[in-house]
Structures are given as structure tokens and as C-alpha cells.
C-alpha positions as CSV (number, residue, x, y, z in Angstrom):
1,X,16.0,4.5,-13.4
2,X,13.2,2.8,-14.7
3,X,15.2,0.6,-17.0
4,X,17.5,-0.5,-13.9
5,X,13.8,-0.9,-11.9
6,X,13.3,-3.4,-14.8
7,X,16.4,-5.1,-15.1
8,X,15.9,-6.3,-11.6
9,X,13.0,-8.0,-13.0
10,X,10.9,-9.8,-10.0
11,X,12.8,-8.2,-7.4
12,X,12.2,-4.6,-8.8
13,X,9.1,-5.5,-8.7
14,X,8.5,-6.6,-5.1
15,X,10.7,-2.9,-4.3
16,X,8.9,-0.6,-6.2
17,X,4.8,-2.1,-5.2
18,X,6.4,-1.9,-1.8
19,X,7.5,1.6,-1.7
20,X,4.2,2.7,-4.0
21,X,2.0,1.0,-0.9
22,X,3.8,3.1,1.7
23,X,3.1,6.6,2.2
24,X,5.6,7.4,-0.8
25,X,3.3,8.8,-3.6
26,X,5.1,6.2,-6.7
27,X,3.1,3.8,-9.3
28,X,3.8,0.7,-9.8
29,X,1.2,-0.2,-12.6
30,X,3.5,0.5,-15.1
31,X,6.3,-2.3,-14.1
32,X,3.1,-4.6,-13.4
33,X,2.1,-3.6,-17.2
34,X,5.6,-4.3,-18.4
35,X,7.8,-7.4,-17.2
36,X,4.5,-9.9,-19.2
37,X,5.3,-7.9,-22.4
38,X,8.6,-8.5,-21.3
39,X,8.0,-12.3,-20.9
40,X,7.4,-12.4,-17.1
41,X,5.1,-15.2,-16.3
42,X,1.7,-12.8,-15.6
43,X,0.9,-14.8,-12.4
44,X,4.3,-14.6,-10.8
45,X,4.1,-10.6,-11.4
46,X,0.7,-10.4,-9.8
47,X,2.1,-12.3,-7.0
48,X,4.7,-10.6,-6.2
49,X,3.3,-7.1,-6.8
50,X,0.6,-8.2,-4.4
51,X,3.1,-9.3,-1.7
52,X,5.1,-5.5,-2.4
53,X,2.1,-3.4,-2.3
54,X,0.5,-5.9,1.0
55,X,4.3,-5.8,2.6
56,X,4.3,-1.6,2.1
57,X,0.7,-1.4,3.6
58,X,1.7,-3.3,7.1
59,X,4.2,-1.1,7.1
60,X,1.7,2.0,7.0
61,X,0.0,0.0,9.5
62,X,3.0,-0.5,11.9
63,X,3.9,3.2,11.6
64,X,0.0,3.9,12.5
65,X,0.1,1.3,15.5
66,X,3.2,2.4,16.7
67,X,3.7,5.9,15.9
68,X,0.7,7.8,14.1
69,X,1.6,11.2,15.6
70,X,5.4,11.4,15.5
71,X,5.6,9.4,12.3
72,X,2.7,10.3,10.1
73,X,1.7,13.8,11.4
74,X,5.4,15.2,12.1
75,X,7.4,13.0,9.9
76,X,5.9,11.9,6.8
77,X,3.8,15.6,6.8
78,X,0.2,13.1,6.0
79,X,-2.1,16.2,5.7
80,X,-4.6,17.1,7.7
81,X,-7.6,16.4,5.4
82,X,-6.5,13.4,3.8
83,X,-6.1,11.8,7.2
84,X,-9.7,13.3,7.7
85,X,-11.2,11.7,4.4
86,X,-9.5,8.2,5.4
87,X,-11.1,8.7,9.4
88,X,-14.6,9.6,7.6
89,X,-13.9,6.8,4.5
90,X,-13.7,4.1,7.8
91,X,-16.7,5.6,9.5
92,X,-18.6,5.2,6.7
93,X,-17.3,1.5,5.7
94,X,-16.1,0.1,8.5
95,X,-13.5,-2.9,8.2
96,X,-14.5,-3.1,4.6
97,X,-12.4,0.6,3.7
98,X,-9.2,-1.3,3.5
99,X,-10.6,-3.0,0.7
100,X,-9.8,-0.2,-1.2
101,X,-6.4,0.1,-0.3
102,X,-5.5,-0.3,-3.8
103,X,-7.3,3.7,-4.6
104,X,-4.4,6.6,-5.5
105,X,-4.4,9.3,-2.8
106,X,-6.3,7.6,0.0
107,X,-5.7,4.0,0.2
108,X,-2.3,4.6,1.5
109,X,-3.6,6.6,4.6
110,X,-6.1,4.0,5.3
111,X,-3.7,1.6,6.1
112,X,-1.8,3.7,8.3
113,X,-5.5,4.9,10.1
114,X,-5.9,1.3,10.4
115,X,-3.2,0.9,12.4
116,X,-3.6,4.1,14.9
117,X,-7.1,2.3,15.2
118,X,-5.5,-1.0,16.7
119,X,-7.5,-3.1,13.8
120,X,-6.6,-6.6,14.4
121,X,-4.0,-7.8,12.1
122,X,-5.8,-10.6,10.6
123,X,-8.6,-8.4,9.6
124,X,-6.3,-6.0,8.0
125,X,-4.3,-8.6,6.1
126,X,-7.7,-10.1,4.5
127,X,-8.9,-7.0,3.2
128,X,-5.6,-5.5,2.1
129,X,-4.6,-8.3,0.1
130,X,-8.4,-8.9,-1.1
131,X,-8.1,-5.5,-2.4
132,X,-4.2,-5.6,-3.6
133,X,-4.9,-8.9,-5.3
């Protein structure tokens, strides 16, 4: 699997930072690591693992907006305290939390509190890709 991720090159790339953003517990660090040493230009690879991981966190954000108690609390089984740590983690740091969007565990469920918060889009696309970047 991971040597067909790779062979895809930029694309795999773009597929697997998007489904590591969403609520889908994957890394994508280590393609990130690998296509350079595989002679990947470094600033296309940050690019388009910044537009994956931004492009899997609006779509936390929609299924928050749109959905957060069917889809995340019924669906996608988010539980109970980690959607408690990501409510606390915004009361604490207001618009700012999505800054660290980027942090295993609990930067995916503050994308998707974002959204059942009705954040304004704009302000979630700076600070998402601010901290995805």
C-alpha cells in the first residue's frame, strides 16, 4: 500500500494529507518525509500536503456545520471527551485553537467543533492553513 501511495507521487500525496486531516486517524508525515528523498521538488510537496491536510479539515468543518450530531457523534463515533478537550481547547484560545490543527489526536476535532460553532470560513481557512503550512 504504501509503495502504490508513493507511486502516485503528488497525487498520493494530496489523498493521503487529505484523509490524515479528516476524522480518519492516518499520518502523512512519512509520504511528506519521503517523495524529496525521492526527488520531489520540497516546495511542491509542502504545497500540496498543505492543500490535502487544509481540503480534509473543511471537510471536518462542513460535517461540523452541517451535521455535528448525526455525523460526528453517531457516525464517525468522535468520543465524548475528545470533543470535550477540543470545546475546552477553543474556550481557552479562542479563534487561535485551529492554529494547531496540525496536533495528533485533537486537531482533527477542532476543525469539526469549528464548524458546529458556525466560525466564519475565512477565519478558519487562515488559521488552518497558518498552522498546516
Amino acid at each position: 500500500m504504501i509503495s502504490f501511495i508513493f507511486s502516485l507521487g503528488y497525487v498520493g500525496l494530496f489523498i493521503i494529507s487529505f484523509l490524515a486531516a479528516s476524522l480518519i486517524p492516518l499520518s502523512s508525515e512519512l509520504f511528506a518525509l519521503g517523495l524529496p528523498a525521492l526527488g520531489y521538488n520540497i516546495w511542491w510537496v509542502m504545497l500540496v500536503a498543505t492543500l490535502g491536510n487544509y481540503c480534509g479539515a473543511l471537510l471536518n468543518y462542513y460535517m461540523g456545520k452541517k451535521g455535528s450530531d448525526f455525523i460526528l457523534g453517531r457516525t464517525m463515533k468522535i468520543k465524548p471527551e475528545t470533543w470535550a478537550k477540543a470545546e475546552r481547547f477553543y474556550e481557552r484560545w479562542g479563534q487561535v485553537a485551529l492554529f494547531f490543527s496540525w496536533v495528533p489526536f485533537i486537531g482533527d476535532p477542532l476543525t469539526a467543533v469549528a464548524g458546529a460553532l458556525n466560525m466564519h470560513l475565512g477565519t478558519f481557512t487562515f488559521w488552518v492553513l497558518l498552522g498546516k503550512g
